[in-house]
C-alpha positions as a LaTeX table, in Angstrom:
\begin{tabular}{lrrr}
\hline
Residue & $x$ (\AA) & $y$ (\AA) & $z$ (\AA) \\
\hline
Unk1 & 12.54 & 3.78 & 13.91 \\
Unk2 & 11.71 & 7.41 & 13.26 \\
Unk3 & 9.03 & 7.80 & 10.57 \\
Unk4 & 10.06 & 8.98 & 7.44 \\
Unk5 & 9.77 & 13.28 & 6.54 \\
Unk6 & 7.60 & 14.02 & 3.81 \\
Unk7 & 4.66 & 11.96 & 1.93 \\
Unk8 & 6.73 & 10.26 & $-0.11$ \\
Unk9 & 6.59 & 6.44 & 0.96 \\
Unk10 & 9.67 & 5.21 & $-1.33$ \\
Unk11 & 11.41 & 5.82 & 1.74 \\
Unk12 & 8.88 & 3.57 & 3.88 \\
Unk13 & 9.45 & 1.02 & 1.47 \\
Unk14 & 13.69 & 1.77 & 1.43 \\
Unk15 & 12.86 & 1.16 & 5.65 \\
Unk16 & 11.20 & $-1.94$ & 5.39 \\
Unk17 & 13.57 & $-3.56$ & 2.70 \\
Unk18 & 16.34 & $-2.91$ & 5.08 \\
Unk19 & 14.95 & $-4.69$ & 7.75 \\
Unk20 & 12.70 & $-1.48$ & 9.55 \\
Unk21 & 9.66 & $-2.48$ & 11.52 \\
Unk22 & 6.41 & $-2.84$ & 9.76 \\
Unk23 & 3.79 & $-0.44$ & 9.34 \\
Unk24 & 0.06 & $-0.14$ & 9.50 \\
Unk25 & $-2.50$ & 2.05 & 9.33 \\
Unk26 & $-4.52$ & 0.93 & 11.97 \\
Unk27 & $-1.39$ & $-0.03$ & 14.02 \\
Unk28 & $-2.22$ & $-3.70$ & 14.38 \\
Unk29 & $-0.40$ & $-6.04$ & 12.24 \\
Unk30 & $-2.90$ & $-9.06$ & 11.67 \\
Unk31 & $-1.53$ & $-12.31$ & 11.34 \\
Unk32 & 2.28 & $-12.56$ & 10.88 \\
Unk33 & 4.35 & $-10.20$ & 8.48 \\
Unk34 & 5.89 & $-11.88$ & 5.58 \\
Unk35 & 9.22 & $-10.64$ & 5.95 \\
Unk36 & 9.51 & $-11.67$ & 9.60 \\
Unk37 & 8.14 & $-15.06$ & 11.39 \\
Unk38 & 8.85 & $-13.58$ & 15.05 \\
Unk39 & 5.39 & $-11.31$ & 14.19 \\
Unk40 & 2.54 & $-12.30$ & 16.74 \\
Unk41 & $-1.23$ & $-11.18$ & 15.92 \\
Unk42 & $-1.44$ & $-9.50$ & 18.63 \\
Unk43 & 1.49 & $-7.09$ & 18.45 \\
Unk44 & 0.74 & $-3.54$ & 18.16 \\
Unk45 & 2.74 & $-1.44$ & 16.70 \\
Unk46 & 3.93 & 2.27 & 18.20 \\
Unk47 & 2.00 & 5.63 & 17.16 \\
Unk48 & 5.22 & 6.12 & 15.25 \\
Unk49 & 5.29 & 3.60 & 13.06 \\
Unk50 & 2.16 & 4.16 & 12.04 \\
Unk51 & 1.47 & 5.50 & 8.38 \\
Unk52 & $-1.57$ & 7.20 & 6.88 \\
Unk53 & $-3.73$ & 5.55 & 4.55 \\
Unk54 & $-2.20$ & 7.86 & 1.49 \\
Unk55 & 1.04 & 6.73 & 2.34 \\
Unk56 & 0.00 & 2.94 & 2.35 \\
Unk57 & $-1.64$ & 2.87 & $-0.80$ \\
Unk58 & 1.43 & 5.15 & $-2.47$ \\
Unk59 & 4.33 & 2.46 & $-0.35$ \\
Unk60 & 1.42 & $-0.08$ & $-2.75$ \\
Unk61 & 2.03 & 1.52 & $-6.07$ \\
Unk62 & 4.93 & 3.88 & $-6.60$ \\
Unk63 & 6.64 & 2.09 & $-3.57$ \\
Unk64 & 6.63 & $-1.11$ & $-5.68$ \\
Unk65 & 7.58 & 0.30 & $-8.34$ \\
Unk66 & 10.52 & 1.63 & $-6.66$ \\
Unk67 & 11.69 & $-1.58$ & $-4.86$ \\
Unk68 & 11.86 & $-3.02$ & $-8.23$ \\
Unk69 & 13.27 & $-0.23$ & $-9.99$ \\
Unk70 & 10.65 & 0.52 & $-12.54$ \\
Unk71 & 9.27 & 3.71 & $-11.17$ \\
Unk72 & 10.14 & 5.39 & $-14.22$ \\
Unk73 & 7.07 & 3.18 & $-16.17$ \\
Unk74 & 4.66 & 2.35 & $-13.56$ \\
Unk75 & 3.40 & 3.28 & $-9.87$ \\
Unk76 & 1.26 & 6.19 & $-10.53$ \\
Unk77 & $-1.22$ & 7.52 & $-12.81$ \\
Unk78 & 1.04 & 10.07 & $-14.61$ \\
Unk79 & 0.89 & 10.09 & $-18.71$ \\
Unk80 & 3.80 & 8.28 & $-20.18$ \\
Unk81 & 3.40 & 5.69 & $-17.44$ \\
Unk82 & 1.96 & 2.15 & $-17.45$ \\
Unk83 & $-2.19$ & 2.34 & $-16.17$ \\
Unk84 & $-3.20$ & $-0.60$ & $-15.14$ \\
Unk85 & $-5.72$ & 0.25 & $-12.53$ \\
Unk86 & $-7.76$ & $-1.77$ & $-10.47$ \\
Unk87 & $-11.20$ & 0.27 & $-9.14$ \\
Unk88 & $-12.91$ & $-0.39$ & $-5.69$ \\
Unk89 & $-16.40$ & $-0.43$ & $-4.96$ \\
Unk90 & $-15.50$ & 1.77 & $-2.04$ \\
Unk91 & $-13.99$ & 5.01 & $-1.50$ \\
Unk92 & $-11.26$ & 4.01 & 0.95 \\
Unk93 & $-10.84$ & 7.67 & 2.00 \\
Unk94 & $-14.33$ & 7.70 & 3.22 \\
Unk95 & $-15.34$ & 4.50 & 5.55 \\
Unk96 & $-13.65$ & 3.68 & 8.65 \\
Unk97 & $-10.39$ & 1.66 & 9.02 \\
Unk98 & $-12.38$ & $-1.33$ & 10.06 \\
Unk99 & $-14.16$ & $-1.18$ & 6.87 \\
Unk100 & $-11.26$ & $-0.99$ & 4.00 \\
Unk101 & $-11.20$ & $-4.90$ & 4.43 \\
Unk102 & $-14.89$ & $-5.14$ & 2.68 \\
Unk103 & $-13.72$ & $-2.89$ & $-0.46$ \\
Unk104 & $-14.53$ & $-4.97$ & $-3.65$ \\
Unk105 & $-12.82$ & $-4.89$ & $-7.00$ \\
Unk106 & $-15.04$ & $-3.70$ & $-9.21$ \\
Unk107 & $-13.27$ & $-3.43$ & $-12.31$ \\
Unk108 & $-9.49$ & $-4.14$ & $-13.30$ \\
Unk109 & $-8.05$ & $-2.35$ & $-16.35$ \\
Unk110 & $-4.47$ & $-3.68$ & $-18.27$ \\
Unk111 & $-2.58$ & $-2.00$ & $-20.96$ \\
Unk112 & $-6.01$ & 0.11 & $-21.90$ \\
Unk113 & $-8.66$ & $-3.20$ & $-21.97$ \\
Unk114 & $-11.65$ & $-4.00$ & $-19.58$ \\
Unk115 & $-10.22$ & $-7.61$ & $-18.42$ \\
Unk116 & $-12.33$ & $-7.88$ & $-15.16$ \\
Unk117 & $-15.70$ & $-5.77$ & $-14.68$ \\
Unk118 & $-18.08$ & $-6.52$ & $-11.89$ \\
Unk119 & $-21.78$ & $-6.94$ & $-13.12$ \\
\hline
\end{tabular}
């Protein structure tokens, strides 16, 4: 499957809802996928398949939003829109791959209130 033109990830997300091959970042797909049982942990994925860490976290948030068709009101910070954020601990543009797993919530914001702060 030929990775999608552009940064948009609606279309990664279009892919995968029509059966397309799972992606990850670091191009190992740990444990099995959720759409599809044949998935082994150790399967590696090709170079091709493989999507940036901008376009995971956008297939995350206005990809969502787009598989369930509310893209208009949510999926990105833009005003008009829903902003419920959640913020990390981490910068996940600035530590290694291996170490995106040990990014901690560290505050979660819904419809403009605090409802989870780290202390």
């Amino acid at each position: 499957m030929a990775k999608p033109a552009g940064p948009s990830c609606a279309a990664c997300v279009r892919d995968r809802l029509a059966g397309g091959a799972a992606r990850s970042d670091s191009g190992v797909v740990r444990g099995r996928d959720a759409g599809d049982a044949r998935w082994k942990k150790s399967q590696r994925l090709d170079s091709e398949q493989k999507i940036t860490l901008a376009e995971a976290i956008e297939a995350y948030t206005l990809g969502s939003a787009y598989a369930e068709f509310t893209d208009e009101q949510k999926g990105s910070l833009t005003p008009g829109k829903l902003a419920d954020v959640v913020i990390l601990d981490t910068d996940l543009f600035a530590v290694a791959p291996e170490k995106i797993k040990d990014a901690k919530v560290a505050a979660t914001i819904v419809g403009g209130k605090t409802v989870y702060s780290r202390q």
